[in-house]
C-alpha positions in Angstrom: -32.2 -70.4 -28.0 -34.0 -67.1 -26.9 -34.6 -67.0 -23.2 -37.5 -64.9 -20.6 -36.1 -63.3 -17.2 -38.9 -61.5 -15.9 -37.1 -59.8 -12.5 -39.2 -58.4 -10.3 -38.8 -56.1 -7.4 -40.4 -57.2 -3.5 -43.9 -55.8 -2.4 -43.7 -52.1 -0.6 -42.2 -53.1 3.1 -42.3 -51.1 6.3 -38.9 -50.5 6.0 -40.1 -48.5 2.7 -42.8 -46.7 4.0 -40.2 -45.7 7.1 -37.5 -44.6 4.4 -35.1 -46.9 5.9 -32.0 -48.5 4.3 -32.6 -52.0 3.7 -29.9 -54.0 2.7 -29.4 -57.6 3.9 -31.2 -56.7 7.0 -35.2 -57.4 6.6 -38.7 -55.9 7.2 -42.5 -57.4 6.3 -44.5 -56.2 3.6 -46.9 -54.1 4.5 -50.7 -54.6 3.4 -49.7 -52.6 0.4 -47.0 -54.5 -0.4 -48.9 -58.0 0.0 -51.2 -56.2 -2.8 -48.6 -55.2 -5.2 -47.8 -58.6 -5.6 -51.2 -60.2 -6.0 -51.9 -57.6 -8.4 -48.3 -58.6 -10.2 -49.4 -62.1 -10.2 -52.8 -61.7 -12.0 -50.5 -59.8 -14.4 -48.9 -63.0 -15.3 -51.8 -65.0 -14.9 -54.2 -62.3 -16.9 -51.1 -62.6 -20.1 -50.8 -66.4 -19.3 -47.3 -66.0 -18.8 -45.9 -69.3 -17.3 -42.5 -70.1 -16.0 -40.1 -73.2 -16.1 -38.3 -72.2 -12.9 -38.5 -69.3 -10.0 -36.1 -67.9 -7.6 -35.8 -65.1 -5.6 -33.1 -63.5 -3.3 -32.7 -65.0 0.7 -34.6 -62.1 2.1 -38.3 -62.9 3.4 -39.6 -59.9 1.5 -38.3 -61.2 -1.5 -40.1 -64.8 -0.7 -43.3 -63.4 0.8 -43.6 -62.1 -2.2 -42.7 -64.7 -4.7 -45.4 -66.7 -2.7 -48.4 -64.8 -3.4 -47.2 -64.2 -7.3 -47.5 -68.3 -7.7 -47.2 -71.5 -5.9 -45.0 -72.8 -7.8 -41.7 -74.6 -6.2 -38.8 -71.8 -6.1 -35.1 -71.5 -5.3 -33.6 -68.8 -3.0 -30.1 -67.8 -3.5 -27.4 -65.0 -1.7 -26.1 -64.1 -5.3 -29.8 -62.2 -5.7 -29.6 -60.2 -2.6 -29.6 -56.5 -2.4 -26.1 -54.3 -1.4 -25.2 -54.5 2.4 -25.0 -51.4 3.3 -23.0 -52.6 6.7 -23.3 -50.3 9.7 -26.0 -48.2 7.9 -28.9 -51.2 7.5 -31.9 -49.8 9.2 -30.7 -46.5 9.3 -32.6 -43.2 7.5 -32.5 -43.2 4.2 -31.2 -39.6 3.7 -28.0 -40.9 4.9 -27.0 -42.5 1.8 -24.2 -40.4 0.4 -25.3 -38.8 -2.8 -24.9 -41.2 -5.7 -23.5 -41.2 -9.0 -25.9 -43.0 -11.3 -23.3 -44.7 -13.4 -21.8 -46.0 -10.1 -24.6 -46.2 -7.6 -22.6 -45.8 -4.7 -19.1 -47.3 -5.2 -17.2 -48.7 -2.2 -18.0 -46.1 0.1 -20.1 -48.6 2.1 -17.0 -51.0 2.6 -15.7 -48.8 5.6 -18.3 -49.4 7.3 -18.4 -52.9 7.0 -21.0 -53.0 3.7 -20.1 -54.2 0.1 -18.8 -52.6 -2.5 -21.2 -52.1 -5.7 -19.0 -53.3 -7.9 -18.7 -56.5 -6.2 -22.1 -56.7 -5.8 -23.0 -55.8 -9.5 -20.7 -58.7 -10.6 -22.3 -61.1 -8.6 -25.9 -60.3 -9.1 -25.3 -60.4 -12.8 -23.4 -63.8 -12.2 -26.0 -65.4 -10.6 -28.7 -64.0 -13.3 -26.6 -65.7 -15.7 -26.2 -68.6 -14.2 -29.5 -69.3 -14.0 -30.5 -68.3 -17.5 -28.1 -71.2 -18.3 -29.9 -74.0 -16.7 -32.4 -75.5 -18.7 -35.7 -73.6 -18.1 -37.3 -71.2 -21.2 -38.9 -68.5 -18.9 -37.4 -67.7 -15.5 -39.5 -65.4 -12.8 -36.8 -63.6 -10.6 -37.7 -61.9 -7.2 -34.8 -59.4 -6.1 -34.3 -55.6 -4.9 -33.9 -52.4 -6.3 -30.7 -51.9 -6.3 -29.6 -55.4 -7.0 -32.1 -55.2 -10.1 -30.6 -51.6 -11.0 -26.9 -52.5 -11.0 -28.2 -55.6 -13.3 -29.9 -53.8 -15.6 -26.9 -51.0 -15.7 -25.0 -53.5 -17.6 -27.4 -54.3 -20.3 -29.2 -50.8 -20.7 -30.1 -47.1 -19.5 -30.8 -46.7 -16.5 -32.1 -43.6 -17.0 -34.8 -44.4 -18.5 -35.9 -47.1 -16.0 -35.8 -44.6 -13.1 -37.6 -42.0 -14.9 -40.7 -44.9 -15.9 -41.0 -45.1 -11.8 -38.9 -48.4 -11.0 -41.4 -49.2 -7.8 -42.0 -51.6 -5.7 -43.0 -55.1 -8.1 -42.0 -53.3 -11.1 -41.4 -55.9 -13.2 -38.4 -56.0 -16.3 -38.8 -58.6 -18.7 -34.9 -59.6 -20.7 -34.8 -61.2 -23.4 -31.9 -63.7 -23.0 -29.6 -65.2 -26.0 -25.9 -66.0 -27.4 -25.1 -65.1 -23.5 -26.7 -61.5 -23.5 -29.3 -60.1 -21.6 -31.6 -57.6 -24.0 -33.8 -55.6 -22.2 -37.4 -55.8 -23.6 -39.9 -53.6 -21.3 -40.9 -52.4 -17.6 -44.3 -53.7 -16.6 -45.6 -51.2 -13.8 -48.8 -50.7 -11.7 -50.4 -48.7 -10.2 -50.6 -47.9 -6.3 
């Protein structure tokens, strides 16, 4: 039977706004970012898309802003968070090493105490999987960009994602069947 992930990225943060690196550590939406998700949930209520289950990753700005996209009763789980970054959470963003697109940013992150993006790849996608197995039709997923971007690597270009402006609630919508994600479209608005 044919599936719905929608997987959505958190609202703008400070942390954004501040080109920090944000990992597993955590900052508050701003008042932009409280907006991006209202606006992503009249999306979905505008469409009258519905959903059987929602979850989101453990971080607040992943549940502050599954909350204002609906009131519906949702699940938060560590396999949705973003890449620890280790030593470098909070730091400037111009830090990062520069990345390789196919690879994101490898293990270089696991000297200084961070995870490795394989790892991390395998157990976003596990836990994606996972919870297109349970018994729910159409699933609404809050996560990160670069959890969401290692995801989607597996099942389609990422090229084309980056260069459609992946921002903050960007929403993809998979198509999920025979154990395959299919990725249908990005649903993007405007600041």
């Amino acid at each position: 039977m044919k599936k719905t992930l929608y997987i959505m990225r958190h609202g703008q943060t400070l942390f954004n706004v501040q080109h920090k690196i944000q990992g597993w550590c955590d900052s508050p939406l701003t008042d932009v970012g409280v907006q991006q998700a209202k606006v992503a949930g009249q999306y979905f209520r505008d469409n009258k898309i519905t959903f059987d289950a929602a979850y989101c990753s453990t971080a607040e700005r992943a549940s502050d802003t599954l909350e204002l996209v609906t009131d519906m009763p949702y699940t938060r789980l560590k396999g949705l968070r973003e890449l620890s970054f280790g030593k470098f959470e909070g730091a400037p963003e111009y830090l990062h090493p520069k990345d390789d697109p196919k690879k994101h940013f490898g293990d270089y992150y696991v000297q200084f105490g961070g995870e490795d993006n394989q790892a991390a790849q395998q157990r976003v996608g596990k836990t994606l999987t996972n919870i297109m197995q349970q018994d729910n039709n159409s699933v609404l997923v809050v996560s990160h960009a670069g959890a969401i971007m290692m995801f989607s690597d597996l099942w389609t270009n990422m090229q084309k994602l980056r260069q459609s402006g992946f921002t903050n609630c960007s929403i993809l919508k998979f198509a999920y069947e025979n154990n395959k994600f299919t990725f249908e479209k990005i649903i993007n608005f405007k600041d």
